[in-house]
N, C-alpha and C positions, 0 to 999 in steps of 0.2 A: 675486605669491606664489601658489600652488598650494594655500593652507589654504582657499580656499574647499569652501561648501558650499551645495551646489546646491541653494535654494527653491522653484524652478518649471520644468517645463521642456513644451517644446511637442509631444513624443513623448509619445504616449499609449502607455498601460501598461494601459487601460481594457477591459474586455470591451465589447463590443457589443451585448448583448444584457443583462445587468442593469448595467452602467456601475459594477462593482468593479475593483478591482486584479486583476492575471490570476490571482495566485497564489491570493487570497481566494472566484475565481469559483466559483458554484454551477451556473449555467446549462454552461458548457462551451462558450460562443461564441466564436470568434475571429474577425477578418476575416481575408480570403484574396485580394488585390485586389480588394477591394469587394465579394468576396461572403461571407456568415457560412456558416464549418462547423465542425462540432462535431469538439471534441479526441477524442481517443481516450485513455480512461483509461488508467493507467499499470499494466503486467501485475502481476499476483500472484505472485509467485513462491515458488515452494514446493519447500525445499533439505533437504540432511542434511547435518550437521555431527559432525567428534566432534574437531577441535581444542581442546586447552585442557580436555578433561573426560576424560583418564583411558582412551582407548581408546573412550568412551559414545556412541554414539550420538543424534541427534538431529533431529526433523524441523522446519527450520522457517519458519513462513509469515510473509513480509513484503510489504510496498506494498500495504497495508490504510489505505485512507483513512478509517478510523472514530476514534472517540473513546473514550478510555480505558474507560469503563465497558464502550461495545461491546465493544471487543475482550476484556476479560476475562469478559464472556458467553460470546461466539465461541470463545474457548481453552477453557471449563468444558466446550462442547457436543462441541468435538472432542477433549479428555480424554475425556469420558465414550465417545465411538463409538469409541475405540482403544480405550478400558480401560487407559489407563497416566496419568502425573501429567505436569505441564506447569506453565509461567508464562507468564508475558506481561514483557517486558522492551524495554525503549526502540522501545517502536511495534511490535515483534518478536515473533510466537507461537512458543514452544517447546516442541514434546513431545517426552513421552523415546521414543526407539526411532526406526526405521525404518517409517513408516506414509507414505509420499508418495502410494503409491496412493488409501488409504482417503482421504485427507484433500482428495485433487485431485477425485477424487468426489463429496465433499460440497460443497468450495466451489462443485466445477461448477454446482452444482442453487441457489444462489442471486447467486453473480457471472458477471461476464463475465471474461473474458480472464486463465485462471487458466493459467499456466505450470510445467512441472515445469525444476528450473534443478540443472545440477551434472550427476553420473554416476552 
C-alpha cells in the first residue's frame, strides 16, 4: 500500500553548519560537494500594484524575512518617509501611492539585495 508515512530517512535535510532543517537555518550553510557556502538571501522585491483597488495605486515590499512586529515597525517608518498610510498584510508591506524609488533607497541603506520588480 502507498499510505505509508515516512519516519526516518537517510537524506539529510540538515544545515551543516548549525545542524537544523534547511528551512529553519539561521546560519545560511549548505554543503556544495563537500564544501560549505553560504545561501544567498532571497531578493526583496519592491512592486506597484492597483488591481483589485479601484484604479489606487500601490507600492509593495515583499520577501522580508522578519517577524510580524518587525515588519509593522518597518511599514510605520516607511509610511512615515512617503507621508502616506499603509498596512502590513500576509508577510506583505503596502503603501498607498507610487513611492518604489523613495522606499528602494531606504531598504537600500539597511538590507542587501533589494530589487525594484514590475514596470
Amino acid at each position: 500500500m502507498s499510505n505509508s508515512r515516512l519516519v526516518f530517512s537517510t537524506e539529510s535535510s540538515a544545515c551543516p553548519g548549525c545542524h537544523k532543517l534547511l528551512r529553519k537555518c539561521k546560519c545560511r550553510l549548505v554543503q556544495d560537494n563537500g564544501n560549505p557556502r553560504q545561501i544567498v538571501d532571497p531578493p526583496i522585491r519592491v512592486s506597484r500594484e492597483s488591481k483589485g483597488r479601484k484604479g489606487k495605486g500601490v507600492t509593495l515590499v515583499s520577501g522580508l524575512e522578519l517577524k510580524e512586529a518587525e515588519l509593522k515597525t518597518l511599514a510605520k517608518k516607511l509610511k512615515t518617509l512617503c507621508g502616506s498610510g499603509g498596512t502590513v498584510k500576509n508577510g506583505v508591506i503596502e503603501i498607498q501611492g507610487d513611492h518604489r524609488d523613495q522606499i528602494t533607497q531606504e531598504l537600500d541603506k539597511h538590507f542587501t539585495n533589494v530589487k525594484l520588480s514590475g514596470g
